[in-house]
N, C-alpha and C positions, 0 to 999 in steps of 0.2 A: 501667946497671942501677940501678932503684931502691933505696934502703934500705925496710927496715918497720921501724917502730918497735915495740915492745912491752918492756913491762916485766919485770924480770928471772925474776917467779914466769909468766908469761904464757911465755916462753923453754922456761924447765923443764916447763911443760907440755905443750909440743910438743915436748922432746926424747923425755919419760917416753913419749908415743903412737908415736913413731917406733920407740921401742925396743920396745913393745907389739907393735907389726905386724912388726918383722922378729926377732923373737927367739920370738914366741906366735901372731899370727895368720897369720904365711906358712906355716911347719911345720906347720902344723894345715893349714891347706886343702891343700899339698902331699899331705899324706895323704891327706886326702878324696877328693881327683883321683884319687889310688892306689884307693883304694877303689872307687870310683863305675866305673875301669876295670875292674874284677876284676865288674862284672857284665853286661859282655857289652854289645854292639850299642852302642853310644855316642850314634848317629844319634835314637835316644828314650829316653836316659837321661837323666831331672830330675836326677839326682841329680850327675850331671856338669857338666850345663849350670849347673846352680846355683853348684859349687865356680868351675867356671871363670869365671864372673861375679865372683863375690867374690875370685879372685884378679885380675883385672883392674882392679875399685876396691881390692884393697889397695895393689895394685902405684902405681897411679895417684894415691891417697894418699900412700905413701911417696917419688914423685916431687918432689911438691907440696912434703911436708914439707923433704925435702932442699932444694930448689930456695927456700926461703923460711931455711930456717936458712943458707944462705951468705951473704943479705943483713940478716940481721938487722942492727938497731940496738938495742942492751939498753940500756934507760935505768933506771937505779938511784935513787926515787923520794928515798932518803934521801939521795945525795947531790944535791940539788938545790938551788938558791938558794932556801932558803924566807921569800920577800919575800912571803907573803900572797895572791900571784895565781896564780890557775888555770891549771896547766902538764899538758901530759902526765905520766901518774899520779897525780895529785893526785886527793884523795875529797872532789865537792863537796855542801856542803847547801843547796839553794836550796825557795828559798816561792813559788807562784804568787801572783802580784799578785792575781788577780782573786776565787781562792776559800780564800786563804789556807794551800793544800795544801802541804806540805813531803814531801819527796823526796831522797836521798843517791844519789849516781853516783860511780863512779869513772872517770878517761876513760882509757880504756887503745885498745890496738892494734885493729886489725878482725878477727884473727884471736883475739884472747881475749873480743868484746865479747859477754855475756849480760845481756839486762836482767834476766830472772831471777833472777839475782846482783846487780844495779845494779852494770852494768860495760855504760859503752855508748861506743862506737867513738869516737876524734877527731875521726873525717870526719862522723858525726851533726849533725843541726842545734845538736841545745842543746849539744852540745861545743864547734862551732864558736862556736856565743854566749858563750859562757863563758872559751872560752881568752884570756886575759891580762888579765880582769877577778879584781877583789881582793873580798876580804869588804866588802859593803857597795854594792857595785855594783850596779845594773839591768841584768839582760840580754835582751835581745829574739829570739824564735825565731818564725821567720815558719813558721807553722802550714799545713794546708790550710783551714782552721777561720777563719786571721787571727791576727794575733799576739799572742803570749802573753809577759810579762813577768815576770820571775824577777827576786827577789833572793835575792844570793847570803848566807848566814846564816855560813857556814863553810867554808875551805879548810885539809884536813888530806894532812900529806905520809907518808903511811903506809904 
């Protein structure tokens, strides 16, 4: 069985969802299912087919979750050897070579990754370009475009 790695606040946020969906959103749809019974005929009730749906991705979720919280691997970004280079959880700043555009990432797990956030996955290209390179470094991420070249400006353990 594999481990996943994620960082300690990336842990906590899929405990706090796990606890979400079986303490809030299963009790809740159990009712709804109660409800949606109490009106009759099942066979063309939305209102059932809807709950039971949504009890089957909750269910289905909280499998996943469980099933992923057994194997975690929590890595604690502060205690980490901070020699400078780019490790899982480390937040890095890097410039494109070509248009000078700067950009901050943190690399965390694939289950916390949002660029939205600039949180983007290990397994990513420019992650993979990046990991064990130090401040100061050139990294190369083979694009669909062609490859794109970054230096790294800053690696912060935070």
């Amino acid at each position: 069985m594999d481990t996943i790695p994620i960082t300690a606040n990336g842990a906590r946020n899929l405990e706090a969802e796990l606890k979400k969906l079986k303490e809030i959103d299963r009790p809740r749809i159990v009712h709804d299912i109660a409800v949606a019974r109490e009106h009759g005929d099942l066979k063309e009730n939305a209102e059932y087919h809807a709950a039971r749906e949504e009890q089957s991705f909750c269910e289905g979720r909280i499998k996943e979750i469980e099933s992923k919280l057994s194997r975690l691997q929590v890595i604690d970004i502060t205690k980490l050897n901070q020699d400078g280079r780019c490790v899982f959880g480390t937040t890095v700043s890097i410039m494109n070579l070509d248009d000078e555009s700067e950009i901050t990432y943190q690399i965390v797990g694939e289950d916390e990754a949002d660029l939205s956030q600039g949180k983007i996955s290990c397994m990513s290209p420019i992650a993979r370009a990046l990991l064990g390179k130090e401040e100061g470094d050139e990294a190369t991420v083979n694009a669909p475009k062609g490859d794109i070249v970054y230096e790294i400006l800053e690696v912060k353990y935070i």
